[in-house]
Kinemage of the C-alpha trace (Angstrom):
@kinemage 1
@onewidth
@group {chain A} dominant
@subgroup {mainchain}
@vectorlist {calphas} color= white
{ca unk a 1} P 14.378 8.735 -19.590
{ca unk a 2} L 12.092 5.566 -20.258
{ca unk a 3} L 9.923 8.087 -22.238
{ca unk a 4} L 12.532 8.769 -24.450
{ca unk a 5} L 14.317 5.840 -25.135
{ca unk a 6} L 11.184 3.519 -26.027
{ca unk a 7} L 8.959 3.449 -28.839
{ca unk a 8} L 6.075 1.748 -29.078
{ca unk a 9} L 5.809 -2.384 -28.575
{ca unk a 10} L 5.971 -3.668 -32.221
{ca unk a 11} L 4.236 -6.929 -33.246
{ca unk a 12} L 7.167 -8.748 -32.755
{ca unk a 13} L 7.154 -8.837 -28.597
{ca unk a 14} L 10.147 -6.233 -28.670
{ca unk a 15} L 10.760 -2.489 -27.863
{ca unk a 16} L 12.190 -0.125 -30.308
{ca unk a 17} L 14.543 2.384 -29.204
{ca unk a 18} L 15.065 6.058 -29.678
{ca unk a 19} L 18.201 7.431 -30.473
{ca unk a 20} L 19.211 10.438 -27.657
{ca unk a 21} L 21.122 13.401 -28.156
{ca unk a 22} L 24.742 13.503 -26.077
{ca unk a 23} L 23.185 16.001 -23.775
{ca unk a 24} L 19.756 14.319 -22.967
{ca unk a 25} L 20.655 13.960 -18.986
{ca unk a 26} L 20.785 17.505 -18.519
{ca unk a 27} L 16.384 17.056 -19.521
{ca unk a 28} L 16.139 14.245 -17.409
{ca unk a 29} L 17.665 16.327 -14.614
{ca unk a 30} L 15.737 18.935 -15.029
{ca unk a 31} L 12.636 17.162 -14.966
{ca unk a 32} L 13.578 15.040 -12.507
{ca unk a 33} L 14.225 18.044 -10.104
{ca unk a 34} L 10.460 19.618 -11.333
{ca unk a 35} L 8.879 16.496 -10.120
{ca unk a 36} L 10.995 16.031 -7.183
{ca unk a 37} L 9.672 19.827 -5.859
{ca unk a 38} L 6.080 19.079 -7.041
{ca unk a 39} L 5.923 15.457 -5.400
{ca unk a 40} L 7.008 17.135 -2.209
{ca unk a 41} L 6.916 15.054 1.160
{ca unk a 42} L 6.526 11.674 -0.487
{ca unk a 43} L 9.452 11.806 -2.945
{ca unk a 44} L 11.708 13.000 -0.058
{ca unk a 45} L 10.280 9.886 1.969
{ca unk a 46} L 12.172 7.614 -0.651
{ca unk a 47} L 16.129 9.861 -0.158
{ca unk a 48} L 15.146 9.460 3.598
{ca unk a 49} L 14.792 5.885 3.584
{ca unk a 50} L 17.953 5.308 1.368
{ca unk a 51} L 19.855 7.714 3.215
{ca unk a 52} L 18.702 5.762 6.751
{ca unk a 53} L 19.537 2.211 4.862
{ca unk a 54} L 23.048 2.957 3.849
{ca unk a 55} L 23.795 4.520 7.475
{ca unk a 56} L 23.148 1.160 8.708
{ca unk a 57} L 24.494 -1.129 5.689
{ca unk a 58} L 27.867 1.255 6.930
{ca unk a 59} L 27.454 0.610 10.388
{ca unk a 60} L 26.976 -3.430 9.852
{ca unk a 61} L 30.560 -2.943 8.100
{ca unk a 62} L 31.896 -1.463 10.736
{ca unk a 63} L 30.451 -3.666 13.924
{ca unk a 64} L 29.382 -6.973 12.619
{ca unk a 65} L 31.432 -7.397 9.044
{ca unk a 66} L 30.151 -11.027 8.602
{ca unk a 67} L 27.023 -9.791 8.102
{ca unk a 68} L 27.318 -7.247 5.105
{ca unk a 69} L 26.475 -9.586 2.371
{ca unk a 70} L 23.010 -10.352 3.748
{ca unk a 71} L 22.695 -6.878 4.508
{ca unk a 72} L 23.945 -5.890 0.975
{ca unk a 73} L 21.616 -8.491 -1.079
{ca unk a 74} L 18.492 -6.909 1.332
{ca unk a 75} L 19.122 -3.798 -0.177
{ca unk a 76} L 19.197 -5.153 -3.661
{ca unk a 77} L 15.959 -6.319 -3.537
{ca unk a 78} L 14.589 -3.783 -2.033
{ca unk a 79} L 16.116 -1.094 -4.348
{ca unk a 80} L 14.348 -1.669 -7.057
{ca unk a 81} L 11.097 -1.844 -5.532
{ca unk a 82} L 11.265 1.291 -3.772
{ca unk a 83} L 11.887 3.342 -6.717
{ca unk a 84} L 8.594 2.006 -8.210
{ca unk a 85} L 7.015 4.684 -5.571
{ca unk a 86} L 8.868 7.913 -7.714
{ca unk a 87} L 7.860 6.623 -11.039
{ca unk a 88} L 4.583 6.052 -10.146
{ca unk a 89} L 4.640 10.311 -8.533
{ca unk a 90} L 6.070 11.194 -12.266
{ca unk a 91} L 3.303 9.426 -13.819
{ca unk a 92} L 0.846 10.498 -11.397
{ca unk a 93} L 2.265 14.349 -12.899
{ca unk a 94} L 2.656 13.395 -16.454
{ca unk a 95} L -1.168 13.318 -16.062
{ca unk a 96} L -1.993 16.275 -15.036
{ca unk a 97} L -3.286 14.089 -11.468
{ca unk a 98} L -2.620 15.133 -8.115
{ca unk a 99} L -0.012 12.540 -6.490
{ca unk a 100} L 0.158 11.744 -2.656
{ca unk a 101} L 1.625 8.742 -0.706
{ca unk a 102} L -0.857 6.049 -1.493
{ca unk a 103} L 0.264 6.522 -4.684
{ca unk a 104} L 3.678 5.373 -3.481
{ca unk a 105} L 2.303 2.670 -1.234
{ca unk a 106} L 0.509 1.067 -3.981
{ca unk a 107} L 3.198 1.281 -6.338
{ca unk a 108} L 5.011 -0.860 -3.792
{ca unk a 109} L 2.529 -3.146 -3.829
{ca unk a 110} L 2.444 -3.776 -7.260
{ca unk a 111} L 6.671 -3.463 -7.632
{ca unk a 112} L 7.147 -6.374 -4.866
{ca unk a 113} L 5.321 -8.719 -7.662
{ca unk a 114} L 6.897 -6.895 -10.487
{ca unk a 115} L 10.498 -6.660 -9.248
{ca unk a 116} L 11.145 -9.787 -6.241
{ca unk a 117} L 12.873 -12.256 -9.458
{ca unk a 118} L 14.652 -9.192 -10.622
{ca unk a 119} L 16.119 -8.123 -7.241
{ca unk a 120} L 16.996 -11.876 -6.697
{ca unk a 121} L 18.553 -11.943 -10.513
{ca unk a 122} L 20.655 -8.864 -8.279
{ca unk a 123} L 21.654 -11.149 -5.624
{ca unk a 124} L 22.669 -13.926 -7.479
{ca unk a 125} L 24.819 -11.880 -9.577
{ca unk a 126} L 26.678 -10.164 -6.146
{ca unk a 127} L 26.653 -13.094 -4.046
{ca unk a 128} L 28.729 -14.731 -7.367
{ca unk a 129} L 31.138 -11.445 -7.197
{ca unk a 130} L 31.527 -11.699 -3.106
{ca unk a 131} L 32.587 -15.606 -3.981
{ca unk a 132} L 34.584 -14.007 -6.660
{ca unk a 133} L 36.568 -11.712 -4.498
{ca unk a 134} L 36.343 -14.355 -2.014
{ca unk a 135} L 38.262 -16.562 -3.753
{ca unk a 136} L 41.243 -13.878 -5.867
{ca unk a 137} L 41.830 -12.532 -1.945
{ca unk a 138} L 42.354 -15.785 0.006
{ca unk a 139} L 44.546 -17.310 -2.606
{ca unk a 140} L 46.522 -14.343 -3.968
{ca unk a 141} L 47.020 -11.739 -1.476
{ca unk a 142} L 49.199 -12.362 1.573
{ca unk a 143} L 47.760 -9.866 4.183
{ca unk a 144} L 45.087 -10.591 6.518
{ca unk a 145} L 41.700 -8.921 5.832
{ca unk a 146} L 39.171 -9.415 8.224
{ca unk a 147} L 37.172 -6.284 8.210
{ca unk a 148} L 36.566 -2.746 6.140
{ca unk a 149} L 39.492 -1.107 7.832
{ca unk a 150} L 41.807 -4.014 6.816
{ca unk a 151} L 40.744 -3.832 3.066
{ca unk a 152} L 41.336 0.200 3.084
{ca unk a 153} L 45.356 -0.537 4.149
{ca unk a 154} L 45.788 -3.378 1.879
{ca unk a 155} L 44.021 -0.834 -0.775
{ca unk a 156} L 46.597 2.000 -0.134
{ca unk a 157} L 49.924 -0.086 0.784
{ca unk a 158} L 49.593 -2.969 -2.052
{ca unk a 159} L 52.073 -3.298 -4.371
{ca unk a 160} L 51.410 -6.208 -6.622
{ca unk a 161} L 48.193 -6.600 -9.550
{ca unk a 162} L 45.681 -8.526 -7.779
{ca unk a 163} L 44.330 -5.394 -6.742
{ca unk a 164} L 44.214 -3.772 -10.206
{ca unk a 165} L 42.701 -7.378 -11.504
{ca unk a 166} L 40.006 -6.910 -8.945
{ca unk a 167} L 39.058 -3.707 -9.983
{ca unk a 168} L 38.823 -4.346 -13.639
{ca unk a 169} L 37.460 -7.085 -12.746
{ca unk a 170} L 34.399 -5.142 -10.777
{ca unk a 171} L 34.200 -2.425 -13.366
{ca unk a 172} L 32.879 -5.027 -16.004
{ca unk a 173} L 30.203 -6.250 -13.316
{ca unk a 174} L 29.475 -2.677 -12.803
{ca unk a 175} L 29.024 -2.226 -16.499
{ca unk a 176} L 26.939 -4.922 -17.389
{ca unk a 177} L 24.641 -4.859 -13.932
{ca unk a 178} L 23.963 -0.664 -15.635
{ca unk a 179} L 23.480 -2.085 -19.207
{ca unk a 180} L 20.929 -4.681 -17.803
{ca unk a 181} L 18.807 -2.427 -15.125
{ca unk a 182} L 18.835 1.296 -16.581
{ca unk a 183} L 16.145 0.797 -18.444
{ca unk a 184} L 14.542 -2.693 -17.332
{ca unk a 185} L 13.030 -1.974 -13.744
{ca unk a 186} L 11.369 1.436 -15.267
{ca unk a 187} L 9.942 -0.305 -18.056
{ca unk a 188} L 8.584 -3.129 -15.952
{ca unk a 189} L 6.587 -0.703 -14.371
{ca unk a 190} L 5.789 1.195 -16.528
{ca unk a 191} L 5.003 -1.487 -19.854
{ca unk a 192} L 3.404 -4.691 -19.746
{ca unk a 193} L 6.495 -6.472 -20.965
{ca unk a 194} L 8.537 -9.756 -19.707
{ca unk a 195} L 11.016 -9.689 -17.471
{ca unk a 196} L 13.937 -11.303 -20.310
{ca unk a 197} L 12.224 -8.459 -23.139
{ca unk a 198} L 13.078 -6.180 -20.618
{ca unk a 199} L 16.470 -7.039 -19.864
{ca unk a 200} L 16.899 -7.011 -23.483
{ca unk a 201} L 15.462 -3.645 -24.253
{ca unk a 202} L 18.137 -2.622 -21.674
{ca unk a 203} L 21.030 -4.014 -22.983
{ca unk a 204} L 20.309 -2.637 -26.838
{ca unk a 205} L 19.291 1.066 -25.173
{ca unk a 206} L 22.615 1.536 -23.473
{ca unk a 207} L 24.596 -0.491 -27.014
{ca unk a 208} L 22.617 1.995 -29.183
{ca unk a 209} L 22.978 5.404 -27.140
{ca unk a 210} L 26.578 4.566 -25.706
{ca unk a 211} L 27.200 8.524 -25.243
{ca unk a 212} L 24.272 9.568 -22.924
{ca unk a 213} L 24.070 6.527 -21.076
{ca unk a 214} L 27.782 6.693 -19.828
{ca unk a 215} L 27.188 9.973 -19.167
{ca unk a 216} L 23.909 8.834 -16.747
{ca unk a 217} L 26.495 6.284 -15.076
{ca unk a 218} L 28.614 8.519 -14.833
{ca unk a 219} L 26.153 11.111 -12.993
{ca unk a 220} L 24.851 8.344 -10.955
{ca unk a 221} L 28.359 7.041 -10.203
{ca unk a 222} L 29.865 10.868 -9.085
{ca unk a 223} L 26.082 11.380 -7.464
{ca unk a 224} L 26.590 8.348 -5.063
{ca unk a 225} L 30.168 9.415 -4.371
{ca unk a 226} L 28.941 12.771 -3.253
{ca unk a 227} L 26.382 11.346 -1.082
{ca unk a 228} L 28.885 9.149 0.860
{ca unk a 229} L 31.111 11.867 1.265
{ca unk a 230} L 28.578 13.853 3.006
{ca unk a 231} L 27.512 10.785 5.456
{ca unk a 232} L 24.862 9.617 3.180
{ca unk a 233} L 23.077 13.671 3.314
{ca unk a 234} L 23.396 14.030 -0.353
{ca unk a 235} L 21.094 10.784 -0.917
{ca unk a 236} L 17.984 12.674 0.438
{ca unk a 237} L 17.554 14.986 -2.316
{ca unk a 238} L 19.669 12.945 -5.403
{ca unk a 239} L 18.219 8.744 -4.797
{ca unk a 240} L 14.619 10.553 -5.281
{ca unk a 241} L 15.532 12.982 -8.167
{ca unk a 242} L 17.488 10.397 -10.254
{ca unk a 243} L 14.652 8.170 -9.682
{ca unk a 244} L 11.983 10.759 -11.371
{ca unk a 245} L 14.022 11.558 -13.988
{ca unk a 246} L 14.510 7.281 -14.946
């Protein structure tokens, strides 16, 4: 995807940007999947480690609810940073080079100076939508929610708009947390660029190719549903191929 979508630096400190075709996914799929199989052990490491994160982001939900921000904000630093490992196996196979897991390990390396502000840019941004939904639930809804299970009834027996307002309200996070990462964490690995030229580059890729990029969210967004309705299975084989075919 970051292949397609960006053009060489011009003098101007910015990154020009490709137009896509509506149906570009269905290449980044498919070579996403070819690198996934070629990789082998060390790009199913990454869907392991996902997989073994959200079990226990679930099970802090569950047993100790107080907890789950903390436990949320790890993962959103470390997110970012882990998927430096699969674009540095694509690259590794763009060249022609055989990959292995130092590859990974030093990609790591180099992504936990590259990404740690970005993953605490993530942070800030959901600790301000926890205080957020904080705030609309303790003043505006009645019922008592003290834990996941409490949330889930309130979710299915509501009947006034605070819930709708929420959810709007999370869908524009949503939105603008996609326009601002699909393309910046690849392309600070990938490109010696800034951190703000690649949040911008982000932002104008998804403005300028509205079509394929909702589509991607929309593949990411149905892939992650999939994955937690299987007990966090389906991230094993999808976290590492959407992450070789960024």
């Amino acid at each position: 995807m970051i292949e397609e979508l960006n053009s060489e630096r011009s003098k101007t400190n910015s990154t020009a940007i490709r137009e896509l075709a509506p149906g570009a996914i269905v290449r980044w799929l498919r070579l996403g999947w070819r690198d996934f199989r070629q990789a082998g052990w060390p790009s199913l490491m990454h869907g392991l480690i996902v997989a073994g994160m959200s079990l226990v982001i679930i099970e802090i939900a569950l047993l100790f609810w107080p907890l789950l921000p903390g436990a949320v904000s790890g993962f959103l630093i470390m997110g970012p940073i882990l998927a430096t490992g699969l674009y540095a196996l694509s690259r590794k196979q763009e060249q022609g080079q055989p990959s292995s897991r130092h590859d990974v390990i030093h990609a790591w390396r180099h992504g936990t100076r590259c990404l740690l502000r970005f993953g605490l840019l993530l942070v800030i941004v959901a600790t301000a939508w926890v205080m957020v939904s904080m705030v609309l639930f303790h003043y505006f809804v009645s019922a008592e929610i003290s834990g996941p299970l409490d949330f889930l009834r309130y979710v299915f027996q509501q009947d006034d708009g605070i819930f709708l307002l929420w959810t709007v309200l999370a869908g524009l996070v949503a939105a603008v947390m996609f326009a601002v990462t699909v393309v910046s964490v690849p392309l600070l690995v990938d490109r010696d660029v800034t951190t703000p030229v690649a949040l911008a580059t982000s932002v104008r890729a998804v403005a300028e190719n509205p079509l394929p990029m909702a589509a991607w969210a929309l593949f990411i967004l149905v892939a992650t549903g999939f994955s937690v309705a299987t007990f966090m299975v389906g991230f094993i084989v999808l976290y590492p191929v959407i992450g070789h075919a960024s």
